[in-house]
N, C-alpha and C positions, 0 to 999 in steps of 0.2 A: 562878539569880540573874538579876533584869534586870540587864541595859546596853544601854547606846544603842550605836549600832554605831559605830568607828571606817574600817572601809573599808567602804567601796561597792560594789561592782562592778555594774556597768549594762550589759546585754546586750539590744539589738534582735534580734528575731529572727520572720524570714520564711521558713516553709517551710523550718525546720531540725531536723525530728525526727529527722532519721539522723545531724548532728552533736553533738546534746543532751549523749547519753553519754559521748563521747570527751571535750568538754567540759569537763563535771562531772568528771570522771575527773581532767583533769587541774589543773583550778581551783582543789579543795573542798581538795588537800593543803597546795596553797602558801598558801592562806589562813589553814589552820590552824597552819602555823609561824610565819606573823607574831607571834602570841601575842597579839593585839589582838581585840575582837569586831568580825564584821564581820556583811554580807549579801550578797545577789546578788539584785538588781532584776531579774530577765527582762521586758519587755514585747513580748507578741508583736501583730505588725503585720498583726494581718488572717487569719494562714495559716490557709493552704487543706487541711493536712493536717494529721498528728496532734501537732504540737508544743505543743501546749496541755493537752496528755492527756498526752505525758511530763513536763512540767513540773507538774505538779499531783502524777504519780506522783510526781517526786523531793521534791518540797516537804513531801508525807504521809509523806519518812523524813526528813529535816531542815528545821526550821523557820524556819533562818535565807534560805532560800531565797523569794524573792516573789516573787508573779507577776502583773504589769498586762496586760489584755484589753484591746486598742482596737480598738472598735465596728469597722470597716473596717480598708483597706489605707492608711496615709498618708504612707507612705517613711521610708527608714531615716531623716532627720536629725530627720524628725516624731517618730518613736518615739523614738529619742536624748532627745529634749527632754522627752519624757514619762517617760524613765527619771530624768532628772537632777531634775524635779519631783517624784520620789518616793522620792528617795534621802534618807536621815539623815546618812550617815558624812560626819566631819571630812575625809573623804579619796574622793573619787569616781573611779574608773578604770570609764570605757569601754572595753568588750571587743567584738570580732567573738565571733558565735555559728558562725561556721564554723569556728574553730580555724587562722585563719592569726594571730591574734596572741599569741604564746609567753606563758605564765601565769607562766614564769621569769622573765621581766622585773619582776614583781611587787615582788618583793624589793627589787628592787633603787632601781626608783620612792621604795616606801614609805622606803629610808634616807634619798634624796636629797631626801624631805620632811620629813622626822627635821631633818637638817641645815641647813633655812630655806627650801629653795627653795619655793613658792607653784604650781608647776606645773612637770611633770618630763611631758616628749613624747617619744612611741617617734617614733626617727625611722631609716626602711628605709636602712639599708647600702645593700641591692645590688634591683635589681629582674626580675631576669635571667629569672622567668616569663611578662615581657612582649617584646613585639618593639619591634626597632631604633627603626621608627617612631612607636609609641607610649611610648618613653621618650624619646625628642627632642621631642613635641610638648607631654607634660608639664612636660620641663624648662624650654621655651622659654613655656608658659603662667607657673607661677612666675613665671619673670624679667619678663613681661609686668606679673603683677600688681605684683611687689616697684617699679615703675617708674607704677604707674596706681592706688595704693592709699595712704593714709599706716597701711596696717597692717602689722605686717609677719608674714606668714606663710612658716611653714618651709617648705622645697621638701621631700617624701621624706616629711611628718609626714601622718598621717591623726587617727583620731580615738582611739588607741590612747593616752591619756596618764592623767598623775595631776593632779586639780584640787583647788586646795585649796577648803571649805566658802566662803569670803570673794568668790571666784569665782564656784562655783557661783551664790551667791546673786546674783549681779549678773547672769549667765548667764539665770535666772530670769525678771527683770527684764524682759530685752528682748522686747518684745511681737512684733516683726517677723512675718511667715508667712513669708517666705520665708526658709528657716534653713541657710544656707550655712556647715556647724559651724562648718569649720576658721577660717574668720573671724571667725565670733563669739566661738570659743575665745581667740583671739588679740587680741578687741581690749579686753579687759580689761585688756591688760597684766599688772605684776606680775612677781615675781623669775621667769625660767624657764630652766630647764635641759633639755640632750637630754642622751639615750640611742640606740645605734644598736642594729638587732636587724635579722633577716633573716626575713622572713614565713616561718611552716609552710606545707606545700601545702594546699590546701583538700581539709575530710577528707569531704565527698560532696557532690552535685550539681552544679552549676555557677552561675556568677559572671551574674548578672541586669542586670549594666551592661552594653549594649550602644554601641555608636559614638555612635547617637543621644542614648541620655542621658547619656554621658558627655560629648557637647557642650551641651545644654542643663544639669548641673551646671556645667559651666564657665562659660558666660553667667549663670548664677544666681550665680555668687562675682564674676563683676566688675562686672557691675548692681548687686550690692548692695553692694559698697564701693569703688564708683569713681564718679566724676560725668563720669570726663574724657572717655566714646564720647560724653557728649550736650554739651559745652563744645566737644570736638575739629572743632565743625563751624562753630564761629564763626571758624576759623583754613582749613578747608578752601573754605571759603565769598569768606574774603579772599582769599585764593591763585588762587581760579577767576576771581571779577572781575580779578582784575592779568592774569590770564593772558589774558582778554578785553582786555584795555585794551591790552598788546602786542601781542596777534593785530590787532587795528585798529588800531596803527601800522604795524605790519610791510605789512598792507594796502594802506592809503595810501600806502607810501613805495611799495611796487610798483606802485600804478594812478599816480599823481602823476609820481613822476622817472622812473622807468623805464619807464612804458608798459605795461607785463605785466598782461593781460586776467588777472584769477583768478577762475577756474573757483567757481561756488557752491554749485551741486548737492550733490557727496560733502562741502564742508566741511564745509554747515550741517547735513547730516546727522550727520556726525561729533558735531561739538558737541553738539546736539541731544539725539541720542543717551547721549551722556556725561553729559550735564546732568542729562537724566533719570531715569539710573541713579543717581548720586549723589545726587536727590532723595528717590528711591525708600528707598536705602541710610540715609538721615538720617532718612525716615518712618519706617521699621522699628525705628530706635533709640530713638527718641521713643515708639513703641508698647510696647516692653519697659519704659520706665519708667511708660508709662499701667498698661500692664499689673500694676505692683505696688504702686501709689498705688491702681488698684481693687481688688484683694486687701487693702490694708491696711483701707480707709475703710469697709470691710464688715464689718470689725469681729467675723468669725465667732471662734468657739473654736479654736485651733490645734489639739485632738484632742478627739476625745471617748472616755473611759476606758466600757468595757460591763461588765467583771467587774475585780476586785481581789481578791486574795487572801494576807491578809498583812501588806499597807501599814500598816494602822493596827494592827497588833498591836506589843508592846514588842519590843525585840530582845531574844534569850535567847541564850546560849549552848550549845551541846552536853552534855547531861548525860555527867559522870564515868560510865565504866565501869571498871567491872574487868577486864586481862587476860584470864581466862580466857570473860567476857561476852562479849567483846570478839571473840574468834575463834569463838567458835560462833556469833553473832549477825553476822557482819562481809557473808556473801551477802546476806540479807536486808535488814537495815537501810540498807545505803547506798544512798546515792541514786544513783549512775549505777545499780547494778544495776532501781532502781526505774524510770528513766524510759526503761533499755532493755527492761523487760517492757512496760513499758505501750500498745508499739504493737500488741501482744496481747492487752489487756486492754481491759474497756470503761472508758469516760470517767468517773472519779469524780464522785459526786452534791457539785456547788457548792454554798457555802451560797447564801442568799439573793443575787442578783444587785444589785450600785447602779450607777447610769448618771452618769458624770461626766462635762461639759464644761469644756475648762479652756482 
């Protein structure tokens, strides 16, 4: 029987063949007890390895399973966006492909969308995998933004939540390239509710954010929804001149009434110096907005899709089996067992290849 799918699930995924199985494994159940039809968007972002061969293996035992190719590597919020463009369900949940965000939450989302709310956010209890310092400097970024933003983003939320169809579609909408989720998640507004949950460990490789980009993701979420580091200097600017205009009273009144020769050398250098840096510092700021006024005005595709598998077919359900079908056929048929063989298996023949820019 068609139906159109009621949840979504949207999974970016980079060089996650070893997490695939554990994944599905633990997805494909809770999905199935919603009692609603759903799907599972996978888009993988480029990998270098065989997650594209297990995902094709799983999708040849369940059909509700899709799989978007993009042409290269374009980062997770890139891929994100290409999942949420290819998703149908009334109800969209972004997932990690590494299995740190609990599929038990699931449930619990879809009630609190049952109930009215419009967007339901996993938001992290505890973060205790991280050190001292990197959870002070997260906390104190938040409260940075909540103070230099009129959006308001939860502190502890990622991109693990439920969005309603009404969202997505405005989500859509935003043309931007620079795609700072959890921002643009947010500034739709609309009813929204949390949930707290405590990340799973990551079930193989390791974590591809390093120091450096996870300060240039930060600069990329308050560039893009802040104005006030390029306004903040018409305030820094007045404060420097008053500071000038004092330092040459103070001046005068020393060479004037009291006589006192003042030394020029280190001042001017001082100043000078200061001046410069803070010139320097206001150029830099001014470049980061050049820099995404040039991204935008070029007007390229935000991804470009190489293979698809699945998107344009109807959504189906699971055929009925019979118990007894059911446990002789239960190795074979399912798909984590499919797309944990496939890293031993050659690469399913694709159909015909289409190339999308979107």
């Amino acid at each position: 029987m068609v139906e159109a799918p009621v949840i979504s699930l949207v999974a970016p995924a980079y060089n996650e063949a070893r997490n695939l199985p554990e994944l599905l494994a633990s997805v494909v159940p809770v999905l199935e007890s919603l009692g609603e039809p759903w799907e599972i968007v996978f888009v993988d972002d480029g990998s270098r390895d065989d997650t594209i061969g297990c995902l094709l293996a799983a999708r040849s035992q369940e059909p509700r399973i899709k799989v978007v190719s993009l042409a290269r590597n374009f980062g997770k919020d890139v891929a994100l966006s290409a999942g949420l463009r290819h998703a149908r369900g009334r109800a969209v949940i972004p997932i990690d492909s590494d299995g740190q965000h609990p599929p038990e939450l699931i449930p619990q989302m879809v009630a609190r969308w049952r109930a009215g709310a419009d967007m339901v956010v996993g938001v992290r209890s505890k973060r205790a995998e991280e050190g001292l310092v990197r959870r002070t400097l997260a906390r104190s970024y938040y409260g940075l933004m909540r103070r230099m933003t009129n959006v308001e983003i939860p502190p502890n939320a990622g991109d693990y939540r439920l969005i309603d169809r009404k969202i997505v579609d405005v989500i859509n909408e935003m043309p931007e390239r620079c795609r700072f989720m959890k921002g643009i998640f947010a500034w739709p507004g609309f009813k929204t509710e949390f949930i707290e949950f405590q990340a799973n460990v990551r079930g193989g490789g390791r974590s591809r954010w390093s120091l450096f980009k996870l300060w240039r993701f930060a600069l990329d979420g308050l560039f893009s929804f802040s104005t006030v580091p390029l306004k903040i200097w018409t305030y820094i600017g007045g404060l420097a001149a008053m500071g000038a205009f004092v330092y040459l009273l103070i001046t005068l009144a020393q060479t004037l009434i009291f006589g006192v020769d003042v030394p020029g050398y280190a001042s001017l250098l001082i100043v000078t110096l200061f001046l410069g840096g803070l010139l320097l510092l206001s150029n830099g700021i001014q470049g980061e907005y050049l820099a995404r006024i040039f991204e935008e005005v070029k007007g390229r595709p935000l991804f470009v899709v190489s293979r698809t598998w699945g998107v344009d077919e109807p959504a189906v359900r699971a055929p009925a089996v019979s118990s007894a079908s059911a446990a002789a056929s239960e190795a074979a048929a399912s798909p984590v067992a499919a797309a944990t063989a496939a890293t031993a298996a050659p690469l399913p023949s694709p159909p015909p290849s289409r190339d999308v820019a979107s």
